[in-house]
C-alpha positions, 0 to 999 in steps of 0.5 A: 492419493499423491501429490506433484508440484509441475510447472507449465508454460501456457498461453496468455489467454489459456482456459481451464480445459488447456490447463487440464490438457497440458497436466494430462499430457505432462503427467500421463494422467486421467483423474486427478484435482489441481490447483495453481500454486503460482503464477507470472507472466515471462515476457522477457521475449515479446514473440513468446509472451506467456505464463508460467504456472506452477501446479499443485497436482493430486491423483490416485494415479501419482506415487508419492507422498500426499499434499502436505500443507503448512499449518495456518496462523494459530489464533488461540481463542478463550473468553478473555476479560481483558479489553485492548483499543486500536487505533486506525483502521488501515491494514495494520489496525484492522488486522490486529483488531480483527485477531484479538477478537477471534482470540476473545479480547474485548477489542475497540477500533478507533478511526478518525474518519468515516465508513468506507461508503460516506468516505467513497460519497464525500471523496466523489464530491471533494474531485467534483467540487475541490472542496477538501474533507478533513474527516474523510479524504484518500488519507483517512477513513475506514480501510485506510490509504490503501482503499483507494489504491491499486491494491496491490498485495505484494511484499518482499518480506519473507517472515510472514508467510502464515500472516499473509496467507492468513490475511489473503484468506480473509480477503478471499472469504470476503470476496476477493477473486481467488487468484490473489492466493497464487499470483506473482503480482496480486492485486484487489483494486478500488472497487474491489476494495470498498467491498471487502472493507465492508465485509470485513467490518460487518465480520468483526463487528458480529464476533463482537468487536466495536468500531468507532468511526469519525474519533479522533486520537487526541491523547494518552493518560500514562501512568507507569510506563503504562498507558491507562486511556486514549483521549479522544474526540469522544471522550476517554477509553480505558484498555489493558492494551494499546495498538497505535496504527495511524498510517503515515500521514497523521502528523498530529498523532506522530506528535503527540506519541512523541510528546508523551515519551514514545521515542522515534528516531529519523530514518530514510524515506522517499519523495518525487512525483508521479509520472503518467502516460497512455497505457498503450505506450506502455503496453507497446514498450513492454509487449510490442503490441497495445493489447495482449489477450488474458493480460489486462496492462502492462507494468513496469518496475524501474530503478537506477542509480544514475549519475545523480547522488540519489537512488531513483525507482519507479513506486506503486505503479498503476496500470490502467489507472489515474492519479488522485489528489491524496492530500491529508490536510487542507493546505498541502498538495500531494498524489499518489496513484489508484486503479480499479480491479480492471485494469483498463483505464486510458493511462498508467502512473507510478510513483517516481522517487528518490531516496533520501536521507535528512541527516546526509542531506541537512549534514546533521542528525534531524531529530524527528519533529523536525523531520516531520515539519521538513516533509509538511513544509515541502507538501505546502510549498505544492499547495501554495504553488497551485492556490490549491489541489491543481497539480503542478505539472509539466513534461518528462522531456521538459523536467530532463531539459529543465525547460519549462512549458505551458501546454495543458495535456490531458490527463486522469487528475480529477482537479486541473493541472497547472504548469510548472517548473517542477524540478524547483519545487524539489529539493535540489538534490532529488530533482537532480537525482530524478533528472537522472533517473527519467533519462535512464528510465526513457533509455529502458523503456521506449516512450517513456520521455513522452509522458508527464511527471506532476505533483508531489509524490511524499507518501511511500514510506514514514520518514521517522520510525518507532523504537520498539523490541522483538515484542512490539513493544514501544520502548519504555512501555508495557502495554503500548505498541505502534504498528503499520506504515505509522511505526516505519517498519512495514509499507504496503497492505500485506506488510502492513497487515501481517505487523498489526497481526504480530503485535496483536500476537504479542498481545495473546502470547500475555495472555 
């Protein structure tokens, strides 16, 4: 049996039976089984759209070396009598969770908030009725922020290929659409999500594993450089290991592992606001048309430098999707961005940022807490502006011309808008920087100044970062190790994901 890779150019709409055709006719073959590798849509000449796919082609017929596949995550499994605790259960918690028990550990998740049914019902109720939910909001709760997110499963990084693999298998097996594994730009949706958490957790949890919801981190007993018990809301809970996998909106915990002696340093992050629009503009500025059969919405990914003193880039954009009040706690006011698997709601979103830097921007080192305080401040500052979850808001040719408005617009935000000049509640130099950016940005793609920019966008990456070696090991301890968004090495579901299966790793390789 051979094996050749061949890459084709088919129409948007193409079915299986032309995909069929085209390899027949490219290869010169009757029998054969094939499975798409990869594949991207090329729309760089809108008279052309198409996809590019790569194939992985088998037959009798081909001459040449059979398919050689590249060996999976080797998770070694024996009964193990030592016990590890993890807490969070975003991608980074569950996932390394989710490891250790297939390799035999006596494994505890730990998550402050609820099950991701409960937390789907009370975060229904708190867009009804603007009432927040400390325990079970868009930040907490079971499956983490990325539950109620676009999904994407994207991640530049190139050193995790068998953890990715590994975790896109997970969510295939738990319902995932198959296309995950092969497309450029994978994605699960919300709705999509809730699913798989779910399975997930009923998987987990028949190996063996313990999850315990509505349990709040509130200490560690260290003794030695070794943490000997989690604190909890519930009482303690002694291990031999801990994985600490809070996501980036746990403050308290931040400050609580630094209080304990786990070192953080400050390190560049990002803060905006979100920018939305019809998503027919969008569909229009990058296809010349509204709808495009076998595509479900059009994307865009922008950047720029500008004239601004900041960089300035487009973030976690969500096509056919709607803004969401994603607000940690009570009395602060910040967003992000969600879609369902579909992809065909009335309007696109996508974070617009800048980069900063509180060290250039203070003109001295900002030690951790006080980069922390820094973001709560400004995430209050939101909350006050709007007596609430209301989300200042107002055009992006406004916030350009720095001329305020007071017209309503209609918009996905579940919670009211409130009109504002936004560019004075950001810090002088990331309004100025993203001034620039939206200019660039209305140059790049045609309609783009016609939107609205709302709310604060505070959410794309930690602003301090954990000290830990290539064991993941948090310096100065032996059995403690911090994982995920929460330790500012990873940001996103995949990335996240394949760092909590690399500390749980470090756990097997002890032993």
């Amino acid at each position: 049996m051979g094996h050749k890779e061949i890459s084709l150019k088919l129409p948007t709409d193409y079915t299986g039976e032309q995909l069929r055709e085209k390899i027949e006719k490219k290869l010169k073959i009757k029998e054969f089984s094939c499975q798409i590798e990869r594949k991207s849509l090329d729309a760089r000449k809108k008279a052309g759209i198409h996809w590019q796919v790569l194939v992985s082609v088998s037959s009798k017929q081909i001459k040449g070396a059979p398919l050689v596949i590249s060996p999976p995550l080797n998770i070694p499994y024996r009964k193990r009598k030592k016990s590890v605790a993890v807490v969070g259960s975003g991608p980074a918690g569950f996932f390394s969770a989710y490891v250790l028990q297939k390799a035999g550990f006596n494994t505890t998740l730990i998550e402050r908030g609820r099950d991701v049914e409960k937390r789907a019902e009370e975060i229904g109720e708190f867009e009804k009725t603007g009432i927040f939910n400390s325990v079970s909001n868009y930040a907490f709760g079971e499956g983490g922020a990325g539950t109620f997110s676009d999904g994407k499963l994207t991640s530049r990084s190139k050193h995790i290929q068998r953890e990715r693999k590994f975790i896109l298998s997970a969510y295939i097996n738990a319902g995932a659409p198959e296309e995950i594994g092969y497309m450029t730009h994978p994605h699960l949706g919300s709705d999509n999500l809730k699913r798989i958490v779910t399975k997930l957790r009923e998987d987990f949890l028949n190996s063996g594993g313990r999850i315990l919801f509505e349990t709040l981190l509130e200490d560690l007993k260290i003794e030695n450089k070794r943490v000997r018990e989690a604190i909890t809301t519930r009482g303690g809970i002694e291990a031999d290991e801990f994985i600490i996998a809070p996501g980036h909106s746990a403050y308290e915990t931040y400050q609580m592992l630094i209080k304990r002696g786990v070192r953080f340093r400050t390190k560049s992050f990002a803060i905006g606001c979100r920018v939305e629009h019809f998503q027919e503009i969008i569909n229009s500025a990058q296809w010349g048309r509204k709808s495009l059969p076998g595509v479900k919405a059009a994307e865009y990914r922008l950047a720029s430098k500008g004239s601004g003193n900041l960089p300035v880039y487009t973030f976690c954009m969500c096509p056919g999707g709607s803004i969401i009040p994603a607000s940690a706690y009570k009395n602060t006011n910040i967003v992000n961005g969600m879609s369902l698997y579909s992809r065909d709601g009335k309007f696109a979103n996508a974070a617009c940022v800048a980069g900063v830097n509180l060290d250039r921007l203070n003109g001295r080192e900002t030690p951790p807490l006080e980069a922390l305080d820094w973001l709560g401040s400004l995430e209050r500052r939101f909350y006050e502006y709007s007596d609430g979850f209301k989300s200042p808001f107002c055009s992006i040719k406004d916030f350009i011309k720095r001329k305020a408005g007071s017209s309503i617009v209609e918009s996905s935000y579940p919670l009211g808008l409130k009109p504002a000049a936004l560019w004075d509640l950001l810090p002088a130099e990331v309004s100025g920087s993203i001034r620039e950016g939206l200019k660039d940005f209305s140059r790049k793609i045609k309609g783009f100044e016609t939107g609205t920019i709302m709310g604060l966008d505070s959410k794309s990456s930690s602003p301090i970062q954990v000290l830990r070696g290539e064991s993941y090991l948090s310096d100065g301890f032996e059995n403690l190790y911090v994982a995920g968004e929460g330790s500012g090495y990873s940001g996103g579901i995949i990335s996240s994901g394949a760092d909590g299966i690399k500390a749980a790793m470090t756990i097997i390789g002890k032993g």
